[in-house]
N, C-alpha and C positions, 0 to 999 in steps of 0.2 A: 413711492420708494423713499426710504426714511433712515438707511442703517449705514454706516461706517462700522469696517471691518478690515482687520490684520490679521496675516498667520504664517507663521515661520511654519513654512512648508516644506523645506529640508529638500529641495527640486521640486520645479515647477512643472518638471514635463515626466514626471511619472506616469503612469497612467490612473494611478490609482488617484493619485492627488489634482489630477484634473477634472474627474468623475465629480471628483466631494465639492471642488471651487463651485462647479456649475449647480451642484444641491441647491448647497447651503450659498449662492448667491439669490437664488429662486426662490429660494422658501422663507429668506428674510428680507425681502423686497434691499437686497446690497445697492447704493446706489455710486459707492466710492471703495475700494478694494487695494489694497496693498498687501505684496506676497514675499518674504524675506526669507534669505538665503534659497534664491532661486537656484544656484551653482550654473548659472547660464551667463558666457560673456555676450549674448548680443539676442535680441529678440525682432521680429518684421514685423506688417502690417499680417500677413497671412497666417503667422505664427499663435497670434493673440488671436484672430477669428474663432480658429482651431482653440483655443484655452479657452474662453469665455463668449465671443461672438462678437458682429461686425459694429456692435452700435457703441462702441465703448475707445476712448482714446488712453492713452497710455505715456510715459516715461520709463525709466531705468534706468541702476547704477549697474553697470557688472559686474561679474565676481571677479576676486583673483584667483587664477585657477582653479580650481574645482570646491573652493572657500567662500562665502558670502554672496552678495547679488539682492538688488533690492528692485522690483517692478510697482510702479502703481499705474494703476486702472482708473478710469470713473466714468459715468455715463453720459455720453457726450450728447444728446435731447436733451438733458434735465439741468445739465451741470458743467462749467468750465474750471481749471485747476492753472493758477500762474506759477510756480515753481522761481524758489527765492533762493536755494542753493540749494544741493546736493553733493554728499560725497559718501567715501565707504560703509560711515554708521548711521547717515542720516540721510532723507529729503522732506522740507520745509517746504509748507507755499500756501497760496488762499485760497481757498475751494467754493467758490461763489454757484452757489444753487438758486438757477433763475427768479427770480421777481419773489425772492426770497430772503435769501440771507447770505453774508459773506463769513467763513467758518477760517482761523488758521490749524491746520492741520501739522504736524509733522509725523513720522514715521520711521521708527529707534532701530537700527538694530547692531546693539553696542557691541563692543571690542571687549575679549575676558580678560584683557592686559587694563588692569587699571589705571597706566600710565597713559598710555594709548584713550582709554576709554573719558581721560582728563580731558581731550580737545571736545569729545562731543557734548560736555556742558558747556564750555566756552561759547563755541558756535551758535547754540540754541539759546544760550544766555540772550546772544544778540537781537534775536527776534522774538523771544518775548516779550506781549504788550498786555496790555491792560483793556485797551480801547474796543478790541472785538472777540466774540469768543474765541476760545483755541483748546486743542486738543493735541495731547503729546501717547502716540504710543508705540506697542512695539517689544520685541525682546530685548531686556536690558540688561541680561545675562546680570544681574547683580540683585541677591539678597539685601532686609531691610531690617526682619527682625526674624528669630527663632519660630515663629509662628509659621515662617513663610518656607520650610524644610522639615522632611521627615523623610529618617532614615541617614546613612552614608556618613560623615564626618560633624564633629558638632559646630554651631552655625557660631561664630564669632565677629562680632562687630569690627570689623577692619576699614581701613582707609578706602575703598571702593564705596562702602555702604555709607558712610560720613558723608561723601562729597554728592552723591544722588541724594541723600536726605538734606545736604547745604542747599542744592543747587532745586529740590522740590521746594525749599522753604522761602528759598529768597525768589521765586518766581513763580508764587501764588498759585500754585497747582495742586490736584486734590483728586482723590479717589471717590468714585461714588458706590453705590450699592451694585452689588450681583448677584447673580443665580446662576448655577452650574457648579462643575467640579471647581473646589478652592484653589487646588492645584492646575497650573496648567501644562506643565513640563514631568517625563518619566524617564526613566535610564531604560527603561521596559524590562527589565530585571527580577527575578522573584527571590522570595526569600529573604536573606538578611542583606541580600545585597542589593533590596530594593530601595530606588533612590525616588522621592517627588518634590519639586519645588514651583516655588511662584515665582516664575520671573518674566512673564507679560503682565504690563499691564496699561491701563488706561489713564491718561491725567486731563484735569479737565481745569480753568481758569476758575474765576469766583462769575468773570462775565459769563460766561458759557455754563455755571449750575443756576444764576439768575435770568437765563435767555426763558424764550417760552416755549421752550419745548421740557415735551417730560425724557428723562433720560435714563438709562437701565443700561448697563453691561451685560452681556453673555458670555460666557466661558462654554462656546461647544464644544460636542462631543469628538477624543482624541481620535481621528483615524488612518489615515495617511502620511503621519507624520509624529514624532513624540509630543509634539507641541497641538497646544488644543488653539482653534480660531476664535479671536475675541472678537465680538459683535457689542458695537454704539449701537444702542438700537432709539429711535426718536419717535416716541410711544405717541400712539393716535388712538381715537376709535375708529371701529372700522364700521366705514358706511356702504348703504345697501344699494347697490346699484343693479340698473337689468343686465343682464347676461347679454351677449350678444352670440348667436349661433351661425357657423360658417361651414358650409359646405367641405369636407376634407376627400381627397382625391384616393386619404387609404382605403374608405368604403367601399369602396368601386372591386378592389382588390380579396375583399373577403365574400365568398359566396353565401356568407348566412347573412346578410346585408340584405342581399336580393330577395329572399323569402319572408325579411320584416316587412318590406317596401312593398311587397305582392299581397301580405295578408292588409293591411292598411288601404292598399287600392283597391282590393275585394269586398269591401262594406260597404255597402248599401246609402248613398245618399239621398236625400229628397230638398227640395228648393231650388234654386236658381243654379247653373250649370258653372257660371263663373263663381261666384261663392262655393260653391264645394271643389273647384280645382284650388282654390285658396286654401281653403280648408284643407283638403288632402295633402298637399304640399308642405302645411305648416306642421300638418301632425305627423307627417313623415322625417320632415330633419329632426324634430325634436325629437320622434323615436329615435331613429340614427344615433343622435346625440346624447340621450342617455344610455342607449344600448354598448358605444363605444367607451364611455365613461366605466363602466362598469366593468369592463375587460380591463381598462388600463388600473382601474382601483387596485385589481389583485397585485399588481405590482406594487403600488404604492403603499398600501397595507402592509404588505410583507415587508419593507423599509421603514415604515414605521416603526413596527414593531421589534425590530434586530435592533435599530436607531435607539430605542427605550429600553433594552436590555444593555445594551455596550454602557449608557449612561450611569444604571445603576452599578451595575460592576465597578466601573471608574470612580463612583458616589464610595462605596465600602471602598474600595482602595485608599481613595481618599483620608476615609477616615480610621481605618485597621493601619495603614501604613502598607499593609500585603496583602495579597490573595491568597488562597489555596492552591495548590497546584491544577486541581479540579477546577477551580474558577477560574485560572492563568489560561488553560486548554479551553473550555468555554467560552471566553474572553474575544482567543484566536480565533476559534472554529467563527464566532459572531460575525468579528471585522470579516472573515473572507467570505462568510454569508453576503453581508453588507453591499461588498466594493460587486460581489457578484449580479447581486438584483441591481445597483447602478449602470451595470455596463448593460444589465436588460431592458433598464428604461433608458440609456442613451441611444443603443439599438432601436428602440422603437420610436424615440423622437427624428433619427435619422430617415426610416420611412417613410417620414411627414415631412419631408425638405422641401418638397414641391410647393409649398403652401408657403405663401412670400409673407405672411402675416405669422409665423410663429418661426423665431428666427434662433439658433441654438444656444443654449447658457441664457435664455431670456425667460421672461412669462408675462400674460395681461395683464400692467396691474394698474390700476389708480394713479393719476399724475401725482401732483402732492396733497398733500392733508390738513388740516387743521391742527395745530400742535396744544397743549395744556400748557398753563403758567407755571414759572417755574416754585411757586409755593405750593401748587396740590402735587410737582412733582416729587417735593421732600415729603407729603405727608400721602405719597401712593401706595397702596400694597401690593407689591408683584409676585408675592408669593404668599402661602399659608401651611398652618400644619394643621390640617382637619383631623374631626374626632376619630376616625380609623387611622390613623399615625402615617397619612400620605401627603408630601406635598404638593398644593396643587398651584397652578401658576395663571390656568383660566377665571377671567374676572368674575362668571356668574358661578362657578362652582366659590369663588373667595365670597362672594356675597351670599351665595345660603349656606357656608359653614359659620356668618356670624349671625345668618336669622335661626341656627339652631341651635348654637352656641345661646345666644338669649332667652328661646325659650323656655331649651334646657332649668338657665338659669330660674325661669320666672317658675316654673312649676316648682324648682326643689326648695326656692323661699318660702312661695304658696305653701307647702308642704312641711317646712320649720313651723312657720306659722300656725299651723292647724292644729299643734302640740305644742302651740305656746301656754305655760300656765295660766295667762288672764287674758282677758278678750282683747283685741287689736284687727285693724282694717286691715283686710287683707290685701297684696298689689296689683293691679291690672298691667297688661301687658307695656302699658306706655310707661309708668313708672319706674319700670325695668330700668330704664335706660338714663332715666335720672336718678337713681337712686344711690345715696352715699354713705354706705353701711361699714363696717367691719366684715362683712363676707368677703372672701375669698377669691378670686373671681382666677382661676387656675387653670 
């Protein structure tokens, strides 16, 4: 588990917004969570089980009245959190991830009164250091430059935007790279009176972009809320471990279970009587275990795939500034696809309760990881734009679009060459790569 993650969730006890916390806690190994403008004044131990699950500790600011509200979460096996102050726009503190590292964290979510929203540099002022790394995020409800608005009124540099740019400059904090929509905020509005701006975002010290860890932002996808969840993600390889297989108490429950388990005991062994109860036993759960794998796929496939649609839509929004009304309707119909196939897989993770080893809002993963220095993490590629005009974000598809990018290359030289007016060596495929011509390389 390797990610820090925020999201002004707009209520925290939606149903819809609890569904997406448990996702996209799961799918990007979250191991530290903060959820803004809960609109909740007080949350329990049992309350939080119910939102995310039982292995996690928690704080909160509450809202006033039916306005604001800040919770954080983080995983209390992996990680403890001391908490240095909190009030209505902020909470500060040190998130010490065992026999690892100690991280200062805060978590913004500013005041649109720019008078009001004066104290919350002050305060943050104070505990900015230099000494270990730190991370500041959060909704800051405040623009930076025209870049960061499209649509609605035109973006004018004002005294709100000066004093977040004073207050970023004078305490060494820095934005790094991202993937995802640019935008994270929507009025969800069509037409001319659609509005989108950047106003999450991540800041990171000079300590904490020279730690060793590689680091990356994500802007996910917007859906229970107009604000998209920004994900720290602390980029590892992923290594290959054995699977471990356990017995689940749903098989019992489905009668086409019974007829794997009969055809697999009905084949014919020969050798020794306890070796082949071994045998049979083993090639039984492993049926089982793929058989039930591939039931649950269907659901996950289908999420997937509505997942990777909502995002392109939001990608052209992004960049049109608007949708279609066609695409505004498709858009809808997707999110209610979406939130619908989540309540089918929390329903059927529900099934599985009995099973004291897969515990709700959780999944198996890897304690910690090996992290990258932080100079391959300036010179990483998290993303590409392959010769079919797709971008792709997985590392072995980014590395055979540059071995075909070069060979490309290496043949259409080869191929200058062969119509050169006077004889010349031709290049072999290594000199590709040293080579310092005038070509174009596009």
């Amino acid at each position: 588990m390797s990610s820090i993650s925020f999201w002004n969730c707009r209520g925290a006890w939606k149903k819809r917004a609890s569904l997406y916390i448990k996702e996209f806690v799961k799918d990007n190994g979250v191991l530290f969570l903060a959820l803004l403008e809960t609109k909740s004044i007080s949350f329990n131990r049992s309350e939080i089980n119910t939102l995310i699950g039982e292995d996690w500790d928690y704080s909160f600011v509450p809202s006033e009245g039916l306005s604001g509200g800040i919770v954080i979460l983080w995983k209390s096996l992996y990680s403890s959190f001391k908490i240095l102050e909190t009030n209505q726009q902020f909470i500060i503190g040190d998130l010490e991830v065992f026999n690892k590292c100690i991280w200062r964290i805060g978590f913004v979510y500013a005041n649109k009164d720019v008078y009001k929203r004066r104290s919350l540099w002050e305060r943050l002022q104070i505990y900015s250091c230099n000494d270990i790394p730190m991370v500041i995020g959060g909704d800051f409800n405040c623009l930076l430059n025209k870049e960061d608005k499209k649509g609605g009124k035109r973006f004018f540099y004002a005294l709100g935007s000066r004093e977040m740019d004073l207050f970023l400059a004078s305490n060494d904090l820095h934005e790094v790279n991202r993937v995802g929509p640019k935008f994270t905020w929507s009025n969800n509005k069509s037409g001319a009176d659609k509005i989108l701006e950047h106003l999450d975002h991540c800041y990171l010290n000079s300590m904490a972009l020279c730690s060793p860890h590689r680091i990356l932002v994500k802007h996910l996808a917007r859906i229970a809320s107009d604000h998209c969840p920004i994900l720290l993600n602390l980029f590892e390889s992923k290594a290959e471990f054995k699977k471990l297989i356990r017995f689940e108490d749903i098989w019992i429950s489905n009668p086409a279970s019974s007829s794997l388990v009969k055809k697999i005991w009905e084949k014919k062994s020969i050798g020794d009587h306890s070796q082949n109860l071994n045998l049979k036993m083993r090639k039984t759960l492993k049926a089982l275990f793929y058989w039930n794998k591939e039931n649950f796929r269907i659901f996950n496939s289908s999420k997937d795939t509505i997942l990777g649609d909502i995002q392109e839509l939001q990608k052209r929004e992004s960049i049109d500034g608007f949708l279609s009304e066609k695409d505004s309707w498709i858009r809808k119909s997707k999110i209610s696809d979406y939130n619908s196939t989540l309540a089918k897989i929390n329903t059927w993770w529900r099934q599985r309760a009995k099973i004291k080893w897969a515990t709700q809002g959780d999944s198996n993963t890897k304690f910690f990881h090996t992290f990258a220095s932080a100079r391959k993490n300036a010179n990483f590629i998290n993303s590409i734009l392959n010769s079919n005009g797709l971008i792709v974000e997985d590392q072995h598809q980014i590395e055979n679009s540059f071995v075909s990018f070069f060979e490309n290359k290496w043949r259409n030289i080869n191929c200058i060459l062969d119509n050169w007016p006077f004889p010349i060596t031709k290049l072999n495929e290594d000199d590709v790569f040293s080579l310092n011509t005038e070509f174009s390389f596009s």
